[in-house]
Backbone and ligand atoms as CSV (ligand in chain L), in Angstrom:
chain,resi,resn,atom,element,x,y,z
A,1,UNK,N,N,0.834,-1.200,0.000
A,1,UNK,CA,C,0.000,0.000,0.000
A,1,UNK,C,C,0.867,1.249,0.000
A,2,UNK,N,N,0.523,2.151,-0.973
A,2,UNK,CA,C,0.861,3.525,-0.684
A,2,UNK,C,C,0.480,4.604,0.257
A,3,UNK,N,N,1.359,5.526,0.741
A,3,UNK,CA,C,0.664,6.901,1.351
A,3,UNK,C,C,-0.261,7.563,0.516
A,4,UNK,N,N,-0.668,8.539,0.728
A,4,UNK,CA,C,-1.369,9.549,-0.090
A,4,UNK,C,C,-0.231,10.383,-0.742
A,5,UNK,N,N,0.856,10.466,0.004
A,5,UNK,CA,C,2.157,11.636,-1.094
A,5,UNK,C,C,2.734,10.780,-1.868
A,6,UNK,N,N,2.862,9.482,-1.332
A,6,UNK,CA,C,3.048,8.528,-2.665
A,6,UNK,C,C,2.516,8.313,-3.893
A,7,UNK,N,N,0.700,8.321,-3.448
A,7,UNK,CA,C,0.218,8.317,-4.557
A,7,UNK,C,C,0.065,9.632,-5.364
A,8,UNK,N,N,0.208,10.877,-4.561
A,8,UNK,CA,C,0.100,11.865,-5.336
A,8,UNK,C,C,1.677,12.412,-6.253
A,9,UNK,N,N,2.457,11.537,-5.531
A,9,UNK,CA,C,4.076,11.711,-6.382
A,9,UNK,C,C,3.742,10.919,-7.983
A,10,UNK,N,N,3.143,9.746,-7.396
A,10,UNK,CA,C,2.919,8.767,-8.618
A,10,UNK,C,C,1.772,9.622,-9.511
A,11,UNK,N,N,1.173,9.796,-9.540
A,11,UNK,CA,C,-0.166,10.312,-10.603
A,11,UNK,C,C,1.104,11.837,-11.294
A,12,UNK,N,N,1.775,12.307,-10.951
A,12,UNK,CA,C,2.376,12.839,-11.662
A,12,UNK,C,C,3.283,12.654,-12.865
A,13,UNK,N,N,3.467,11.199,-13.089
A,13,UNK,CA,C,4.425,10.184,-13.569
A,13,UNK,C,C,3.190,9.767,-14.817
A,14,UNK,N,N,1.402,10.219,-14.323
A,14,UNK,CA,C,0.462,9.263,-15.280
A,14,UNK,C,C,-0.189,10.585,-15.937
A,15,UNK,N,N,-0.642,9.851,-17.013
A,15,UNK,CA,C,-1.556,11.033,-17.909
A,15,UNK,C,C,-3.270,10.899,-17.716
A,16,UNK,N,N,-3.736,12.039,-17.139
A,16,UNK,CA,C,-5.538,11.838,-17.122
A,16,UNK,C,C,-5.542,11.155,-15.424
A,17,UNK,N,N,-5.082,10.181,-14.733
A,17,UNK,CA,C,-5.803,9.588,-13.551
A,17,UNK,C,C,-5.896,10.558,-12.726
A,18,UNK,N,N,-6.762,9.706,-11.627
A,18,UNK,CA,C,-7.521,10.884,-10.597
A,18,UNK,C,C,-7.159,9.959,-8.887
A,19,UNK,N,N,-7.295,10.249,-8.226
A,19,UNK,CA,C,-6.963,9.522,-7.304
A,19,UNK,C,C,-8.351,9.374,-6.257
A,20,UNK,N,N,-9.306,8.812,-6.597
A,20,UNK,CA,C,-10.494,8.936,-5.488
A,20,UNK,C,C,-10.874,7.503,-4.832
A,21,UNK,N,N,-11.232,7.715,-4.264
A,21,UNK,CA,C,-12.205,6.454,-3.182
A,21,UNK,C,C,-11.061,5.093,-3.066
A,22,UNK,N,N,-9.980,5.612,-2.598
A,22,UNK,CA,C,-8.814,4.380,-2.763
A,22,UNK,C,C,-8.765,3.827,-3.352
A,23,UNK,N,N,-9.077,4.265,-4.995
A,23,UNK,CA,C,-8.455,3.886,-6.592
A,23,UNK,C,C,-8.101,4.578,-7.355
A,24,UNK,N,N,-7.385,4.381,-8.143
A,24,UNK,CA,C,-6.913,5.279,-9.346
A,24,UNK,C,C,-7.738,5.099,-10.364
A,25,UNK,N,N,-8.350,6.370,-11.280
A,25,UNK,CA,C,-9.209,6.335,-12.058
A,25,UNK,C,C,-9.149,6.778,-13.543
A,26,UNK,N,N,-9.449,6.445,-14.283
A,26,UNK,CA,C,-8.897,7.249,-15.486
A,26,UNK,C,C,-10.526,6.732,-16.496
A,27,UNK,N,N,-10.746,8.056,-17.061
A,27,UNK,CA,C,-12.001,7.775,-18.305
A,27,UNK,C,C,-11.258,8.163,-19.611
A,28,UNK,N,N,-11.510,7.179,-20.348
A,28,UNK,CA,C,-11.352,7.251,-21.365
A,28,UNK,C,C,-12.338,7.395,-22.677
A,29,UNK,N,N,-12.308,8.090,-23.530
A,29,UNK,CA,C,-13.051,8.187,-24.632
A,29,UNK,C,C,-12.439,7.956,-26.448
A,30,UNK,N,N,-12.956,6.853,-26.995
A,30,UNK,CA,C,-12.864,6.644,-28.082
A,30,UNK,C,C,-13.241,6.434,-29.365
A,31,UNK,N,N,-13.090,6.770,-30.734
A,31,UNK,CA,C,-13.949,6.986,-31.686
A,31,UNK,C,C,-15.260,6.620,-31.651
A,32,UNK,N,N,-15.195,5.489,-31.333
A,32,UNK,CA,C,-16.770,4.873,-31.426
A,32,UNK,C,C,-16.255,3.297,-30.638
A,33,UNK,N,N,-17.195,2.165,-30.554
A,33,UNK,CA,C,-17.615,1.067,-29.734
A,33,UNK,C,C,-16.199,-0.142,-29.928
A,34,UNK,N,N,-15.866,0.114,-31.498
A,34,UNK,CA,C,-14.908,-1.022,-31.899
A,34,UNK,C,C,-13.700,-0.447,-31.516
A,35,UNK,N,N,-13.182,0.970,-31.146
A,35,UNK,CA,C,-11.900,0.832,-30.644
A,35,UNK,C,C,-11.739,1.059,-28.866
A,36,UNK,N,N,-12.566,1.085,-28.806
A,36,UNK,CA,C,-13.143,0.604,-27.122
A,36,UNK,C,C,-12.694,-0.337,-27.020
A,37,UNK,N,N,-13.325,-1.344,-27.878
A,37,UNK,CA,C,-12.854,-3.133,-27.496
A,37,UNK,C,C,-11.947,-3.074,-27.853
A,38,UNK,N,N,-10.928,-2.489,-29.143
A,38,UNK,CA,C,-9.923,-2.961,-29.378
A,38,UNK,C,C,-8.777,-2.279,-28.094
A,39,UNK,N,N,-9.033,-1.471,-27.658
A,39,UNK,CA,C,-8.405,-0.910,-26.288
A,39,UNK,C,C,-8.716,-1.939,-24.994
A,40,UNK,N,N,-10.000,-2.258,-24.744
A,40,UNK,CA,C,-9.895,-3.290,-23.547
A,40,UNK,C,C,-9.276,-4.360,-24.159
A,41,UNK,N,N,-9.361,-5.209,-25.066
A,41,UNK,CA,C,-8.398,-6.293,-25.510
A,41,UNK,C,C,-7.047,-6.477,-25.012
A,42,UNK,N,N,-6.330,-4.991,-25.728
A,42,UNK,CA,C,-4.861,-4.603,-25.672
A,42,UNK,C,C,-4.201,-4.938,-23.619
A,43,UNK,N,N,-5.778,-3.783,-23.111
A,43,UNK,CA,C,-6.080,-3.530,-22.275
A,43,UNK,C,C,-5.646,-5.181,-21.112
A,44,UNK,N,N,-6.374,-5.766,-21.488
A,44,UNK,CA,C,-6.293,-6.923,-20.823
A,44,UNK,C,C,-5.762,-7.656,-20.968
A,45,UNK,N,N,-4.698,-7.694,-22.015
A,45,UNK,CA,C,-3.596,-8.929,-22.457
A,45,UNK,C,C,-2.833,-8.218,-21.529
A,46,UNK,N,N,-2.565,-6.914,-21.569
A,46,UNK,CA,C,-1.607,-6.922,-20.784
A,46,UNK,C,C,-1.570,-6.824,-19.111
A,47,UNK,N,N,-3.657,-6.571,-18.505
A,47,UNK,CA,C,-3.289,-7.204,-17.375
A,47,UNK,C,C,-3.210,-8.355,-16.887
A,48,UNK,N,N,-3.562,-9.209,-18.010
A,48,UNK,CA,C,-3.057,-11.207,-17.693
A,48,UNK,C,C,-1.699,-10.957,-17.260
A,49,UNK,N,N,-0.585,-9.907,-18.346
A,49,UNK,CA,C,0.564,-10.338,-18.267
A,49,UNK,C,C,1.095,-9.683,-16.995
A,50,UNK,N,N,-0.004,-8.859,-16.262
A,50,UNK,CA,C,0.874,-8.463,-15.063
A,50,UNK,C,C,0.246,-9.012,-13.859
A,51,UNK,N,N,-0.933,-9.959,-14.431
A,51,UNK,CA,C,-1.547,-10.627,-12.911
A,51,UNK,C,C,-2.307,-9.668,-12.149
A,52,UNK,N,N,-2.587,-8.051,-13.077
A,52,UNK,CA,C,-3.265,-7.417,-12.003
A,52,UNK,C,C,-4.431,-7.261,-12.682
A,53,UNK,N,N,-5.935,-6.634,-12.819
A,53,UNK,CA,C,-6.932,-6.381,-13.532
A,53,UNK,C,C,-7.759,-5.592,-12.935
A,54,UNK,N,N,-7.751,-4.873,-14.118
A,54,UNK,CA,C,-8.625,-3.589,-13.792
A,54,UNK,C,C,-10.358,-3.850,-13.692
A,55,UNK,N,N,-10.743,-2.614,-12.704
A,55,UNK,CA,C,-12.407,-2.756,-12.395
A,55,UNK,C,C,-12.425,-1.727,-13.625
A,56,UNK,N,N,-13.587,-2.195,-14.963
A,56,UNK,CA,C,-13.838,-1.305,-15.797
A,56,UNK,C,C,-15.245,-1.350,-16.449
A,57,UNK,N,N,-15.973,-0.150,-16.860
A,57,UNK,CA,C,-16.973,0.040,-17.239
A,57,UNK,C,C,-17.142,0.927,-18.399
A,58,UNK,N,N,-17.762,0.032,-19.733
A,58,UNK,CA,C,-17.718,0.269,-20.974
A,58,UNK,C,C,-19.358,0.446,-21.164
A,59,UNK,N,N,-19.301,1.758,-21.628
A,59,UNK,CA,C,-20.791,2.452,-22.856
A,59,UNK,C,C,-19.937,2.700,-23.545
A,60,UNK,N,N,-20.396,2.407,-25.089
A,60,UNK,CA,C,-20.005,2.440,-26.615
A,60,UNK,C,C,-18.826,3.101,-26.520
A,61,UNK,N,N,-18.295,4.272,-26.555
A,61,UNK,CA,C,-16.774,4.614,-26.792
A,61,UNK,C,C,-16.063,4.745,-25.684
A,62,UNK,N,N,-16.946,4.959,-24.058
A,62,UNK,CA,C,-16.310,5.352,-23.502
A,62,UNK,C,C,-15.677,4.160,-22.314
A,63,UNK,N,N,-14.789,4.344,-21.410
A,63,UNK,CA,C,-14.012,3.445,-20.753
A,63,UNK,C,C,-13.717,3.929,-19.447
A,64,UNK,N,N,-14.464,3.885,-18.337
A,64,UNK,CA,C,-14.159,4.155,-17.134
A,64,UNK,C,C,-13.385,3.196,-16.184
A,65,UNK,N,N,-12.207,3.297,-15.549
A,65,UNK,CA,C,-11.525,2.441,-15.077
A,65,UNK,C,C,-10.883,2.724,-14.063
A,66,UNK,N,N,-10.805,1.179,-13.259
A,66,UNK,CA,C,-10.970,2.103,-11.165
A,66,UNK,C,C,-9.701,1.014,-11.271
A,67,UNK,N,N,-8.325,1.667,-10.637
A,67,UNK,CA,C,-7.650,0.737,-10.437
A,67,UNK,C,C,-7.370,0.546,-8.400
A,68,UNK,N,N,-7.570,-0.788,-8.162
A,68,UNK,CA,C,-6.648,-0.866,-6.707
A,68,UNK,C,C,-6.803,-2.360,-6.696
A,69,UNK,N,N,-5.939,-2.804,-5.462
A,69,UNK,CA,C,-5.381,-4.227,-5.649
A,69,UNK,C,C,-5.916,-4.649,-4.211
A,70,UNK,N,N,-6.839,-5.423,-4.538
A,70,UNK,CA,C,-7.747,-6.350,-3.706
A,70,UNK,C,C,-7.142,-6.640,-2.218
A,71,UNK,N,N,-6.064,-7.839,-3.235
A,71,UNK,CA,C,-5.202,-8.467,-1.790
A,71,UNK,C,C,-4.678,-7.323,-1.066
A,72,UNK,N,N,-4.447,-6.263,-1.250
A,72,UNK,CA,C,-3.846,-5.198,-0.444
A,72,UNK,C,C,-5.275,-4.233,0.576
A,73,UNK,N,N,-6.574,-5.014,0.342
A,73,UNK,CA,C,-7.964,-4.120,1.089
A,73,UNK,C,C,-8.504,-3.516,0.384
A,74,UNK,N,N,-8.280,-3.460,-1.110
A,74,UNK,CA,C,-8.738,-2.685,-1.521
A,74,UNK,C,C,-8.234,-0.962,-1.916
A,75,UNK,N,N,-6.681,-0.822,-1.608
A,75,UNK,CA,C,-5.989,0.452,-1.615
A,75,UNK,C,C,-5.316,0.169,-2.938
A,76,UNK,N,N,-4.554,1.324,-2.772
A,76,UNK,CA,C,-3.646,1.834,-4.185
A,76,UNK,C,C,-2.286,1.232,-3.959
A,77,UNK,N,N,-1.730,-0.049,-4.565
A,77,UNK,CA,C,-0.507,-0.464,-4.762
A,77,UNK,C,C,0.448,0.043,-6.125
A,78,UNK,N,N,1.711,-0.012,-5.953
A,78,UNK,CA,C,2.795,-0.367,-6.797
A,78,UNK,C,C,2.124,-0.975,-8.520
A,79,UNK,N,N,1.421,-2.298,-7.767
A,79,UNK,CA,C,0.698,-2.534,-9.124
A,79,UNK,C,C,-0.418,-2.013,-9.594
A,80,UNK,N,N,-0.733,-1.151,-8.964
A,80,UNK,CA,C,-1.903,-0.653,-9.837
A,80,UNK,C,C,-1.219,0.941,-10.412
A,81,UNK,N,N,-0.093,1.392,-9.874
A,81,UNK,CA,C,0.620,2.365,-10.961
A,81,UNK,C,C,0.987,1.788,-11.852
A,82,UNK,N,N,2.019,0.761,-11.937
A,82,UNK,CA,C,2.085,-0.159,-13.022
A,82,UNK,C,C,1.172,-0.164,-14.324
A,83,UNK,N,N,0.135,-0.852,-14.049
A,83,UNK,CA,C,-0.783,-1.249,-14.527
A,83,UNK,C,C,-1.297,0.104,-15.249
A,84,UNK,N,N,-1.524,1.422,-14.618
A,84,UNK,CA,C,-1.534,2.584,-15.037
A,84,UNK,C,C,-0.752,2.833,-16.393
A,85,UNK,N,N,0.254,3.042,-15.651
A,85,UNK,CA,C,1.973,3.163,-16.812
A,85,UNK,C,C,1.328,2.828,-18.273
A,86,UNK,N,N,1.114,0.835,-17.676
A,86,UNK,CA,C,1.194,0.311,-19.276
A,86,UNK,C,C,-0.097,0.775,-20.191
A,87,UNK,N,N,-1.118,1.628,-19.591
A,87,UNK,CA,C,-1.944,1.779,-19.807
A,87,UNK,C,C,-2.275,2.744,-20.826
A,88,UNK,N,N,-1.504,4.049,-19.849
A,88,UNK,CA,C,-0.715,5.063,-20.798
A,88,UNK,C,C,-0.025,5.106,-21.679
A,89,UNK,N,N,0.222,3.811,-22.027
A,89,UNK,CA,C,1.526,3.599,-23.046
A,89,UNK,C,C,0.314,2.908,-24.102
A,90,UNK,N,N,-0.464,2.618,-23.461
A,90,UNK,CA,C,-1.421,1.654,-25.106
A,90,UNK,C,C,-2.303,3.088,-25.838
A,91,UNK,N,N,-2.338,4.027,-24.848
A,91,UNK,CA,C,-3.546,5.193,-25.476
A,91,UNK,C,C,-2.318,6.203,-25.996
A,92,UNK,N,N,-1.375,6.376,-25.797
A,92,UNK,CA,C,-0.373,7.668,-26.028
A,92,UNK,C,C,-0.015,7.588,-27.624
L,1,H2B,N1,N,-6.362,-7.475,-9.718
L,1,H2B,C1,C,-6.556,-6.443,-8.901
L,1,H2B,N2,N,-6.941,-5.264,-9.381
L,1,H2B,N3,N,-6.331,-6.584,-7.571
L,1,H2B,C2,C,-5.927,-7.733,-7.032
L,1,H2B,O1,O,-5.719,-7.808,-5.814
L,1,H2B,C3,C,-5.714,-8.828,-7.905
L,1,H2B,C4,C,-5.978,-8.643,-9.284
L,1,H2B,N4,N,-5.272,-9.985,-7.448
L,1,H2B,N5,N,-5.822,-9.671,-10.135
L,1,H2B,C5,C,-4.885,-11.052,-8.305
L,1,H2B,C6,C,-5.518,-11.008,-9.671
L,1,H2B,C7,C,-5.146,-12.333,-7.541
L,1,H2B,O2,O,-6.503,-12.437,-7.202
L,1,H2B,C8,C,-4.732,-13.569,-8.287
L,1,H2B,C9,C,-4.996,-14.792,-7.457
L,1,H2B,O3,O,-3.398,-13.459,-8.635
């Protein structure tokens, strides 16, 4: 688990997240419905490959997404900046 200056050091490092209700949040908006999916796809291969997975909620373009890591209570870990990072790196 992080502090709060931790997490607010970290969200400086991310593009768009928000830091509320002991998750990191980020909405996303995209052309229309098919590059939505093709973003959660991307989206989710790569949280298989990090073992972490995001809480997310899809209407047609848009992509709301709550990150925090369970086994930790429900707070803001290491892996859920991570998970951020690579996240930023699939939309940039
Ligand atoms: N994802 C998230 N967001 N938080 C977790 O604590 C978590 C996870 N735990 N993905 C992982 C899977 C765990 O349940 C499995 C057993 O590795």
């Amino acid at each position: 688990m992080l502090n709060k200056s931790e997490i607010e050091r970290a969200l400086e490092t991310l593009d768009g997240w928000e830091f509320e209700e002991d998750a990191l949040t980020r909405t996303l908006t995209f052309g229309d419905f098919k590059e939505a999916m093709a973003f959660m796809v991307r989206a989710g291969f790569e949280a298989e490959a990090q073992g972490h997975h995001p809480e997310w909620f899809n209407v047609y373009n848009r992509v709301e997404i709550v990150l925090s890591t369970h086994d930790a209570g429900g707070k803001v870990t290491e892996k859920d900046i991570k998970l951020a990072q690579a996240i930023d790196k699939l939309v940039s």
